[in-house]
N, C-alpha and C positions, 0 to 999 in steps of 0.2 A: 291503334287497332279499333273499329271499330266495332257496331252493338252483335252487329250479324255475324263478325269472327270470332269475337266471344261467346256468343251463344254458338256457333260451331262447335269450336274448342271444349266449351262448357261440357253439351248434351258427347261428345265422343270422349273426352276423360272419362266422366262420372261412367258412360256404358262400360270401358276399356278397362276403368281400372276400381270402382266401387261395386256397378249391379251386378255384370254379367259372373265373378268370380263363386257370391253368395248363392247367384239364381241356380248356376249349375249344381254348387255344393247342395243345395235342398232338391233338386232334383236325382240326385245320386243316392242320398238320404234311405237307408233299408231301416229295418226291424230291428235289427241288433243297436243303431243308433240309436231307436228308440227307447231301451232298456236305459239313458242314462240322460235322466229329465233335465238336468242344466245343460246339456249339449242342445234339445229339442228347443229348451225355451230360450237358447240366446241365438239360435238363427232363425226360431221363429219374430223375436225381436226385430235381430235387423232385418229380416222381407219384410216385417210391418212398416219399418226405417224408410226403405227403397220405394215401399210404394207410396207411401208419402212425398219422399223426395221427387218420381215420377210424376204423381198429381202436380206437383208445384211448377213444375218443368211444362209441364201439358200446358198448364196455365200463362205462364207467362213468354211463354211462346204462341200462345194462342193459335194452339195446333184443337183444330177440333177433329175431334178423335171419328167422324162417322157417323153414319145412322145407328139406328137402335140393337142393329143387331151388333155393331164393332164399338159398341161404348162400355166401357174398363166396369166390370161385376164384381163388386166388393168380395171378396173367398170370405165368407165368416169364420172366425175360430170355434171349434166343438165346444159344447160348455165343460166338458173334461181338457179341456185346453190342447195346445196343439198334438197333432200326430203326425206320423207319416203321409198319412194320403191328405191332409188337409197342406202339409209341407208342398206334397207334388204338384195338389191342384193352383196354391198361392204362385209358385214359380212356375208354372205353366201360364198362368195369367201375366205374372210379369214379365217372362221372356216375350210373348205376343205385343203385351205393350211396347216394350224395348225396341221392337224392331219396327212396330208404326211410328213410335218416335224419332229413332235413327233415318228413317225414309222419309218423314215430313219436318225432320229439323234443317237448318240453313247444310251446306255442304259442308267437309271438311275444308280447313283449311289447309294450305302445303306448306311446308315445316315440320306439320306435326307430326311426330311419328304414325306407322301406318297398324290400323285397326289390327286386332285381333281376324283374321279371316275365316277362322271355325265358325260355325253357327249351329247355338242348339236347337234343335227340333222339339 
């Protein structure tokens, strides 16, 4: 197999089956989840996971992400640490990333099973 089926493979697993499940879960994310701080702080965990992982992917894909205005804006966490709307805004940034990197990584390969077809908005 070579660099460019792998990196196919690679960036449609990791969307298929590690980011998009988390991005949606924090995007659904209300007020009452809020009420219960280790639920908040272990998905705010892993979208800090994911978008690290995406960085690294952006990188060694050497996908440049665009001018100034479509280049990936760090979400800071509150200094009272995550909340809901800081949840909606991280995964709003990282489902956007998600699909520039999905459209600028190599193609899928065939074999592999077929994407997810939903897309979140």
């Amino acid at each position: 197999m070579t660099v460019t089926k792998l990196e196919a493979n690679y960036v449609a697993l990791m969307a298929d089956y590690l980011f998009r499940p988390a991005i949606v879960e924090a995007r659904l994310v209300n007020e009452k989840h809020a009420d219960n701080p280790a639920y908040v702080a272990a998905l705010a965990s892993e979208l800090q996971e994911i978008e690290q992982r995406m960085s690294a992917m952006e990188r060694s894909l050497q996908i440049n992400m665009g001018g100034e205005d479509s280049r990936p804006r760090p979400c800071r966490m509150p200094e009272t640490g995550p909340n809901v709307r800081w949840l909606r805004d991280l995964s709003g940034e990282l489902i956007n990333r998600l699909h520039r990197l999905e459209q600028r990584a190599p193609s899928r390969v065939e074999g592999m099973p077929p994407r997810s077809r939903a897309r979140v908005v």
